[in-house]
Backbone as CSV, one residue per row, in Angstrom:
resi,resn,N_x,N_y,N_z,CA_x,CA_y,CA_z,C_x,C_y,C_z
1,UNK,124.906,68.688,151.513,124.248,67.874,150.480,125.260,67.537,149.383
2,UNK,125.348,66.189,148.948,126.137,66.040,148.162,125.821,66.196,146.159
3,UNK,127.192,67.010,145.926,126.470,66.655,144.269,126.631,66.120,143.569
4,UNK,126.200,65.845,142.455,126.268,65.324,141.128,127.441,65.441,140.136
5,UNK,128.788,64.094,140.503,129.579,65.071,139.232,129.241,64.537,138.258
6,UNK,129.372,65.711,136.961,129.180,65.494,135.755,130.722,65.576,134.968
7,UNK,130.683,64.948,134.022,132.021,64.179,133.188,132.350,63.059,133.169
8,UNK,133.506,62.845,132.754,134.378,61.846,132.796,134.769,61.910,134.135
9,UNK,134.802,60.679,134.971,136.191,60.470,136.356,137.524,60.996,135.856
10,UNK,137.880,61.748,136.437,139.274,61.708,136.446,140.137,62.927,135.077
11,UNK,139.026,63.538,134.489,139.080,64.545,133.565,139.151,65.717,134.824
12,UNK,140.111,66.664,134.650,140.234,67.764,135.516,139.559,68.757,134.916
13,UNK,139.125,70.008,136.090,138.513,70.471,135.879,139.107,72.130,134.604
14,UNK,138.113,71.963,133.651,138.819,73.037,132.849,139.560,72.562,131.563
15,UNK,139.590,70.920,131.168,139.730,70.133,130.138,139.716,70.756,128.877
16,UNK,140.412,71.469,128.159,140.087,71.665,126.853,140.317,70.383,125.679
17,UNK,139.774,69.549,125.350,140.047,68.524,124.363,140.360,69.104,122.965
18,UNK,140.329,70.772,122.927,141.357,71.158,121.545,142.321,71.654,121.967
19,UNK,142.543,72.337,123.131,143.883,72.430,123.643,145.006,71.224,123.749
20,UNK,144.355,70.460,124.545,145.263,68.998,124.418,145.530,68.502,123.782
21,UNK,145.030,67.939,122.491,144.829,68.028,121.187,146.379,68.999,120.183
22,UNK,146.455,69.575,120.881,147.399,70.793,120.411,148.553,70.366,121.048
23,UNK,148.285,69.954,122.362,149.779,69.797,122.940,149.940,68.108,122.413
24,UNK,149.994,67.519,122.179,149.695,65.875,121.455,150.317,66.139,120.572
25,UNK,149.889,66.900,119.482,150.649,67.107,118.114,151.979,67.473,118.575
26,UNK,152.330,68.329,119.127,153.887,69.265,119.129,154.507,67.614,119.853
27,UNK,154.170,67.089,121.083,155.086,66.091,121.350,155.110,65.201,120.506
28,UNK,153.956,64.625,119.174,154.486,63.416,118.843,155.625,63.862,117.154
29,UNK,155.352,65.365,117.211,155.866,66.367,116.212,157.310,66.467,116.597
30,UNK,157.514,66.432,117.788,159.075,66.642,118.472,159.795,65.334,118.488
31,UNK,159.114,64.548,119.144,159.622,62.811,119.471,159.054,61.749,118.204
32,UNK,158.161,61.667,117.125,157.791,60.868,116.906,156.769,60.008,117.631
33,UNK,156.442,59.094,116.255,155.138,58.025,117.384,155.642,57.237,118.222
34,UNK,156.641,56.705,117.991,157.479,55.339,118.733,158.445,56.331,120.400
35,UNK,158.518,57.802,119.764,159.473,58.897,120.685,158.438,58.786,121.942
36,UNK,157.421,58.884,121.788,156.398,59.818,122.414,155.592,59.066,123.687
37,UNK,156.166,58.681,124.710,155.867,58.067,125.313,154.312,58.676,125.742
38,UNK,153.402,57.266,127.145,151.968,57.703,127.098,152.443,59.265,128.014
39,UNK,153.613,58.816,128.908,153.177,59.926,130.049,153.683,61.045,129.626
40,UNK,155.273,61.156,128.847,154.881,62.092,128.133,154.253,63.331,127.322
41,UNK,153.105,62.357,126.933,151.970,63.039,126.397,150.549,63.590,127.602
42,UNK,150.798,62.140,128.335,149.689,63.022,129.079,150.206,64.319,130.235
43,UNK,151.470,64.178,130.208,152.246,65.344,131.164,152.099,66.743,129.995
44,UNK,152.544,66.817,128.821,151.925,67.928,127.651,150.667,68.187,127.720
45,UNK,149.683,67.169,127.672,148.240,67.420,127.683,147.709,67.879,129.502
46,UNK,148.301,67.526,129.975,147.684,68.467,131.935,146.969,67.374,132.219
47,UNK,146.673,66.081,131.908,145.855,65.196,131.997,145.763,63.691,132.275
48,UNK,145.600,63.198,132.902,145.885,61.690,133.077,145.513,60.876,132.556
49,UNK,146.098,59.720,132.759,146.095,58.459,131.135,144.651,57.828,131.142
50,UNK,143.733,58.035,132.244,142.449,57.800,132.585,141.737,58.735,130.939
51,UNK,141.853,60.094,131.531,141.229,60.897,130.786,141.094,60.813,129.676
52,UNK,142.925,60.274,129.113,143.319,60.604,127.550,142.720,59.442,127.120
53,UNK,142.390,58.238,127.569,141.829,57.054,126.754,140.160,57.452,126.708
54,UNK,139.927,57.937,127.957,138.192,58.505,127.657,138.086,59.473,126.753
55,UNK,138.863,60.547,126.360,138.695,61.177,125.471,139.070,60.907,124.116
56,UNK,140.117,60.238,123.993,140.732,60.042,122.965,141.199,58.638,122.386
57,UNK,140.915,58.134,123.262,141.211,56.401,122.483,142.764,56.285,123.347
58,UNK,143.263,55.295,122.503,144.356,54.617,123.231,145.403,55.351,122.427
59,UNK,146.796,55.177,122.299,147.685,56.278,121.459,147.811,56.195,120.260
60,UNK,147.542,54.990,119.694,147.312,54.962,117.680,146.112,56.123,118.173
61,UNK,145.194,55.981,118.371,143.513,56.324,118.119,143.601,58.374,118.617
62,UNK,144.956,58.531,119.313,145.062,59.423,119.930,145.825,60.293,118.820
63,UNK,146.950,59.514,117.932,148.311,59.696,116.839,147.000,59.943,115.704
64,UNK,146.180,59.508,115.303,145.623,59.303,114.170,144.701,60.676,114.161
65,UNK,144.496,61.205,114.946,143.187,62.630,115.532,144.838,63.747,115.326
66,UNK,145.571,63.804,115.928,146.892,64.716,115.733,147.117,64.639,114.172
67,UNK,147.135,63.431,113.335,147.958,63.850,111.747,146.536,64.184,111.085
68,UNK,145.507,64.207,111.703,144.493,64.751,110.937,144.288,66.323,111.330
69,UNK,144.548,66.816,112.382,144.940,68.231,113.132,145.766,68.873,112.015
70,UNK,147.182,68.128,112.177,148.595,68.284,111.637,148.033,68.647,109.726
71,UNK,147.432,67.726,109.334,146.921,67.812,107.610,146.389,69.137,108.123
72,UNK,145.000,69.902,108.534,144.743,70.652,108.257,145.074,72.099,108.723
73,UNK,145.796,71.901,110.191,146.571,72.870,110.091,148.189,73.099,109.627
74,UNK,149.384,72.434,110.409,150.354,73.142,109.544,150.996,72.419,108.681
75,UNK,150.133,71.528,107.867,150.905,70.870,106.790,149.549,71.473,105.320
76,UNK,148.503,72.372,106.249,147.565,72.809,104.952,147.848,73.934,103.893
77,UNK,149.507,74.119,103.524,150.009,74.526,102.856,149.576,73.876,101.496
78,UNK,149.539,72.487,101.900,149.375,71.836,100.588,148.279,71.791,99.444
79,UNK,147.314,72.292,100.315,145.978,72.441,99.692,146.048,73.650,99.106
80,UNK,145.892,74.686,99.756,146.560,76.366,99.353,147.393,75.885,98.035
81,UNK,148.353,75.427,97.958,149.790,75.141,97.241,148.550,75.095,95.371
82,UNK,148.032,73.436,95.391,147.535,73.434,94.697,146.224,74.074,93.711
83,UNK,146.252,74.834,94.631,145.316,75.928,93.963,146.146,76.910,92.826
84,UNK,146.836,77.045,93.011,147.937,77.727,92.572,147.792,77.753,90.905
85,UNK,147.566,78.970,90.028,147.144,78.996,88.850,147.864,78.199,87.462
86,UNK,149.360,78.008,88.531,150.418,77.177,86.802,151.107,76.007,87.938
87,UNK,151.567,75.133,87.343,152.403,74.270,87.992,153.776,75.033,88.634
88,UNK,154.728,75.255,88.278,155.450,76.255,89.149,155.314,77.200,89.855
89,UNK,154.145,77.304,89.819,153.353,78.291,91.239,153.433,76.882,92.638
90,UNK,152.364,76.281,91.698,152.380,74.982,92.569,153.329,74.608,93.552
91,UNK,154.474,73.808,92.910,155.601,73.581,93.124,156.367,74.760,94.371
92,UNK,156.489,76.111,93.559,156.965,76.968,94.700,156.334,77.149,95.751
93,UNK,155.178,76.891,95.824,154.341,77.142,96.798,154.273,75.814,97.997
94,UNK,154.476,75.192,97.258,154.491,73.657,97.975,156.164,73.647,99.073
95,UNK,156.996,73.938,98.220,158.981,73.772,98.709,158.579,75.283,99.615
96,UNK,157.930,76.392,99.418,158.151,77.369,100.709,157.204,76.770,101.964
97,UNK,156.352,76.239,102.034,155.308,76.034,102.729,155.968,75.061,103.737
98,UNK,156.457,74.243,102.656,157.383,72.894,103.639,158.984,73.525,104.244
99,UNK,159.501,74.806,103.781,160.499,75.297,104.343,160.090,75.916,105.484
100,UNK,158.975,76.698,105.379,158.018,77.550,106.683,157.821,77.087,107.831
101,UNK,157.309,75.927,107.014,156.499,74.912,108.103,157.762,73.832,109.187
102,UNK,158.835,73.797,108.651,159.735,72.794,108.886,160.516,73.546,110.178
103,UNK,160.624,74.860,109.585,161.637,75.590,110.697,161.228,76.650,111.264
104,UNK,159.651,76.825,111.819,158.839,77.991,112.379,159.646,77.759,114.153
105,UNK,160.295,79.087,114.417,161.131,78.896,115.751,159.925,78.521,116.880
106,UNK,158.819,78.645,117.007,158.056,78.145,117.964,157.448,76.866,117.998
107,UNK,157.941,76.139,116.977,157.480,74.564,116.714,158.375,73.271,116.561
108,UNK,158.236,72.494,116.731,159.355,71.649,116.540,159.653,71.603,114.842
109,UNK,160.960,71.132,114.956,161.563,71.177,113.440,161.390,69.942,112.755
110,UNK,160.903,69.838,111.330,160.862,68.805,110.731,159.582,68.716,110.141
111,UNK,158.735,67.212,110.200,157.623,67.096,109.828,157.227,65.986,110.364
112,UNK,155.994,66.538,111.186,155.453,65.237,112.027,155.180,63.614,110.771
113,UNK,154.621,64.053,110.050,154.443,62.699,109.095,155.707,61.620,108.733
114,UNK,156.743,62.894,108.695,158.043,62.339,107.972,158.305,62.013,109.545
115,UNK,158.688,62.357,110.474,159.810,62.690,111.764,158.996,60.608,112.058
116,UNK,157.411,60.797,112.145,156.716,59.546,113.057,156.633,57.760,112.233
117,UNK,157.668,58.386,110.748,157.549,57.335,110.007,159.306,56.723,109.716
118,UNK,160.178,57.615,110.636,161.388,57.197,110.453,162.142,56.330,111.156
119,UNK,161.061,55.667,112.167,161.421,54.302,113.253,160.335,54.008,114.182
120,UNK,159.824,52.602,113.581,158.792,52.152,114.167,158.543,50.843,114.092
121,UNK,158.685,50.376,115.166,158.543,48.912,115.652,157.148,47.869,115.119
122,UNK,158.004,46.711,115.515,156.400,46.091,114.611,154.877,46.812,115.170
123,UNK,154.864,46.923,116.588,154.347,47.683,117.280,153.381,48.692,116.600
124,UNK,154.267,49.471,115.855,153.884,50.395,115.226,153.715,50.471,113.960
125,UNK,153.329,49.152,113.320,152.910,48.520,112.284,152.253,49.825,111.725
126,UNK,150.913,49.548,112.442,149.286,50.221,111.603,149.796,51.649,111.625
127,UNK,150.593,52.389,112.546,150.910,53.722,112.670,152.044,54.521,110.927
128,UNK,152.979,53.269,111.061,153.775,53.339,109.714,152.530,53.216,108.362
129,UNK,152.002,52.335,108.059,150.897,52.440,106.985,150.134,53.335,106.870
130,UNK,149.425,53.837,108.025,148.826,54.921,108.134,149.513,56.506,107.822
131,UNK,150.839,56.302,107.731,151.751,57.169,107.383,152.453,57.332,106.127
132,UNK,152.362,56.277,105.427,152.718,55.996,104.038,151.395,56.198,103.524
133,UNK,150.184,56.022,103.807,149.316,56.415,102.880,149.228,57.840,102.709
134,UNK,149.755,58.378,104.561,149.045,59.782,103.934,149.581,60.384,103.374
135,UNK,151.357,60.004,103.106,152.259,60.574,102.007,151.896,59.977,100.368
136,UNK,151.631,58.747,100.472,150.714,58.794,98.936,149.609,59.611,98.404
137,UNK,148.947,59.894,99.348,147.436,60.714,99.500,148.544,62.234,99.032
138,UNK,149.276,62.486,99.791,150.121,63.936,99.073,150.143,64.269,97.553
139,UNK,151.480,63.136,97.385,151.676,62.619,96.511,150.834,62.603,94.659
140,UNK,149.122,62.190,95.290,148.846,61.653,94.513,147.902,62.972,94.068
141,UNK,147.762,63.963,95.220,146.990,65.012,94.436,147.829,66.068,93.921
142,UNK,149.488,66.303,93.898,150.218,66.652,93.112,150.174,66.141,91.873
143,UNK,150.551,64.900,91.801,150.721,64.491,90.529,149.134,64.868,89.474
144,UNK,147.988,64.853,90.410,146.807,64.804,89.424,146.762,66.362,89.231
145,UNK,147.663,67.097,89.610,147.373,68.841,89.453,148.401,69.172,88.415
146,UNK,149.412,67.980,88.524,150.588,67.912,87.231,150.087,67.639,86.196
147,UNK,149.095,66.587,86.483,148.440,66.233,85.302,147.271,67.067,84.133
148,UNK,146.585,67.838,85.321,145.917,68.668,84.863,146.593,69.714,84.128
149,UNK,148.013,69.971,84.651,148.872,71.251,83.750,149.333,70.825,82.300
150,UNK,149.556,69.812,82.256,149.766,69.243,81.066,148.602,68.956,80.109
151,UNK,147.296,68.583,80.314,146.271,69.053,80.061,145.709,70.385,79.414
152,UNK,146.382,71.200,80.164,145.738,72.722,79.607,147.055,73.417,79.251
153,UNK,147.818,72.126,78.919,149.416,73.887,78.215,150.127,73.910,79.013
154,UNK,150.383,73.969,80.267,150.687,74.833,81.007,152.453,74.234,81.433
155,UNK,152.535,72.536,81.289,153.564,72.104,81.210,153.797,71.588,79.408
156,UNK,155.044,71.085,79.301,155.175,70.467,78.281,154.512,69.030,77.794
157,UNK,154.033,68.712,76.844,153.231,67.756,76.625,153.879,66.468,76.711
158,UNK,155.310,66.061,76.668,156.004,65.207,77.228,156.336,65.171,78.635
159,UNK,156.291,65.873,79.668,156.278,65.513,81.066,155.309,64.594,81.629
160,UNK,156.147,64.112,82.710,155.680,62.810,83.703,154.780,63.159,84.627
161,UNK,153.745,63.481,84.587,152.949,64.346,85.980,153.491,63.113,87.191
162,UNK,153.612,61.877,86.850,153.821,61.217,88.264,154.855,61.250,88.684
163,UNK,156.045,61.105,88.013,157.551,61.252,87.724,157.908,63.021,88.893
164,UNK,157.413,63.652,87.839,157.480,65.246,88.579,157.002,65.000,89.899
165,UNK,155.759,64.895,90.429,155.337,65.060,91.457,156.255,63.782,92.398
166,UNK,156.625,63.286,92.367,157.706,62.039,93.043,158.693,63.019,93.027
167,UNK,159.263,63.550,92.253,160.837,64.387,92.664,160.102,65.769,93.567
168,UNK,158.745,66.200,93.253,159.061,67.326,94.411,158.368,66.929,95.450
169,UNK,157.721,66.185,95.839,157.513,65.380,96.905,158.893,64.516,97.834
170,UNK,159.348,64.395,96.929,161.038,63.192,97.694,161.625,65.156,97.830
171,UNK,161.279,65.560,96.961,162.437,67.117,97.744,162.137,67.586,98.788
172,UNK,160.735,67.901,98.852,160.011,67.933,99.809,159.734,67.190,101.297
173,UNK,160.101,65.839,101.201,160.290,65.421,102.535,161.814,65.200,102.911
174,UNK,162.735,65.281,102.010,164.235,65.718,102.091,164.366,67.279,102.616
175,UNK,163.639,68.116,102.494,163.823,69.417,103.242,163.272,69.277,104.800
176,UNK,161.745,68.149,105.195,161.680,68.026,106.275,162.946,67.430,106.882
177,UNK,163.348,66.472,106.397,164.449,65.354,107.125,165.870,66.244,107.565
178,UNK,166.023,67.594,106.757,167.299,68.211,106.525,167.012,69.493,107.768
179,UNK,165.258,69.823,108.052,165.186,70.534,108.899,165.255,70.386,110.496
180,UNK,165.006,68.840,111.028,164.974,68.581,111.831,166.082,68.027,112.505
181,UNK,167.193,68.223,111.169,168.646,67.706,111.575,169.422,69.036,111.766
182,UNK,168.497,70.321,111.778,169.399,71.484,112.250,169.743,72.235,111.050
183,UNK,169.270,72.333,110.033,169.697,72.644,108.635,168.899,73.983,108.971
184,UNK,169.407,75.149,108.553,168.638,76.656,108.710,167.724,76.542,107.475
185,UNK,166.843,77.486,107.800,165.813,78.320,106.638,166.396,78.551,105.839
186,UNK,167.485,80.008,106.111,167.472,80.400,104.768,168.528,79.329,103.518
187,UNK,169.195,78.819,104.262,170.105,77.601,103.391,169.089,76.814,102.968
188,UNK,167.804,76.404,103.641,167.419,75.705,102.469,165.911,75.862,102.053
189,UNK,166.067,77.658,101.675,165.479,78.234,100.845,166.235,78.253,99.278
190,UNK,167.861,78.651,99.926,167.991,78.237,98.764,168.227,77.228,97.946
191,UNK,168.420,76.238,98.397,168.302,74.762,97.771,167.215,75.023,96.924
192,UNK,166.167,75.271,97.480,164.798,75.464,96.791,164.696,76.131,95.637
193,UNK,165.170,77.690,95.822,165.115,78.205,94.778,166.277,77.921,93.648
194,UNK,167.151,76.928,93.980,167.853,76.524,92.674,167.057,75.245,92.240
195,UNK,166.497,74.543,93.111,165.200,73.388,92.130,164.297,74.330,91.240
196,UNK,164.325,75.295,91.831,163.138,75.758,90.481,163.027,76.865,89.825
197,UNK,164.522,76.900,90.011,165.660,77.534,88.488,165.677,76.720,87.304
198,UNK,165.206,75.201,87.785,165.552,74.044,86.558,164.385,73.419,86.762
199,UNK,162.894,74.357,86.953,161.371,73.633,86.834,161.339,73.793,84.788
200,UNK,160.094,72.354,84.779,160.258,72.268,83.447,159.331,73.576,82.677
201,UNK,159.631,74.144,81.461,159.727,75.706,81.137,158.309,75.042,80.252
C-alpha cells in the first residue's frame, strides 16, 4: 500500500531548518554575500536548492534570515554592551565583544555584516543597503546611549554623542576588517585597551 508523503518534495529526511540556518550563517560569515555561492550553501546546509528556496526564499531572502540570526546571536554583544551602567563600560564592552566575536577559533574571522558589505555587485544592490542600514541601526543606538550619558553626568557636557559613537563604531568595524585579515586577539586587544586609555574622563 502506498503512502502519503508529508513535506516539502525534495526536503530530506531529518531537515533541521535551525540547523541549516546555522550552517548559512558561517558560509556567508566566511565568503561573504557575493563569496557564497547557491551550492555552496546548499552543500553546508545537507540540502538541495529545491529545499532551500521552499524553506527559505531565494538567497537575498535566505542572507536576510542569517544577519537577523547573526544580530541576535554573535553580534548580541551589542545589546548586553549597552546596558552597561557608564559610557566606558559601554564602549569597553562593545571593542571586547567585537574582539571575541571577530577571532573565536571555531568561527570564521571577521564580521559577517562588515566581511558581506565589502564587495558587491549591482546584483547585490538591496543586500549592500540592507547592510548599511544595519550598521546605522548600530550606530544609532550607541550614539542615543552616548547621549543619554551626557544627560545624566556621566560624560562631559561638551561631547558629541554622535561624533563618539562614529569613532567607536569605525574602531569597531576596523577591528572586524583587521580580524579577518589574520590580525591576532591579543594584539588587538591591545589596540583596544589603548583607545580607552584616552576615553573621554
Amino acid at each position: 500500500m502506498e503512502t502519503k508523503q508529508s513535506g516539502p518534495i525534495g526536503r530530506p529526511r531529518g531537515f533541521d531548518p535551525d540547523e541549516a540556518l546555522e550552517r548559512a550563517m558561517l558560509v556567508f560569515w566566511q565568503h561573504g554575500y557575493e563569496g557564497a555561492s547557491t551550492a555552496a550553501l546548499t552543500r553546508a546546509m545537507g540540502i538541495s536548492t529545491t529545499s532551500m528556496y521552499a524553506a527559505f526564499g531565494n538567497k537575498e531572502m535566505l542572507f536576510r534570515k542569517v544577519l537577523e540570526r547573526y544580530t541576535e546571536g554573535p553580534s548580541a554583544y551589542l545589546a548586553r554592551a549597552l546596558e552597561e551602567p557608564t559610557a566606558h563600560g559601554v564602549a569597553t564592552a562593545v571593542l571586547a565583544g567585537v574582539v571575541r566575536t571577530t577571532t573565536r577559533p571555531a568561527r570564521p574571522h571577521g564580521c559577517l555584516g562588515v566581511q558581506s558589505a565589502l564587495a558587491t555587485s549591482d546584483a547585490g544592490q538591496e543586500v549592500c543597503e540592507l547592510l548599511v542600514a544595519w550598521r546605522q541601526d548600530g550606530y544609532a543606538r550607541v550614539r542615543d546611549r552616548f547621549r543619554r550619558a551626557v544627560d545624566e553626568g556621566d560624560l562631559p557636557p561638551e561631547t558629541d554623542p554622535g561624533l563618539l559613537a562614529r569613532h567607536l563604531t569605525t574602531v569597531a568595524h576596523g577591528i572586524a576588517v583587521q580580524a579577518a585579515s589574520g590580525v591576532g586577539r591579543d594584539e588587538l586587544q591591545e589596540m583596544t585597551d589603548a583607545i580607552l586609555r584616552n576615553w573621554p574622563l
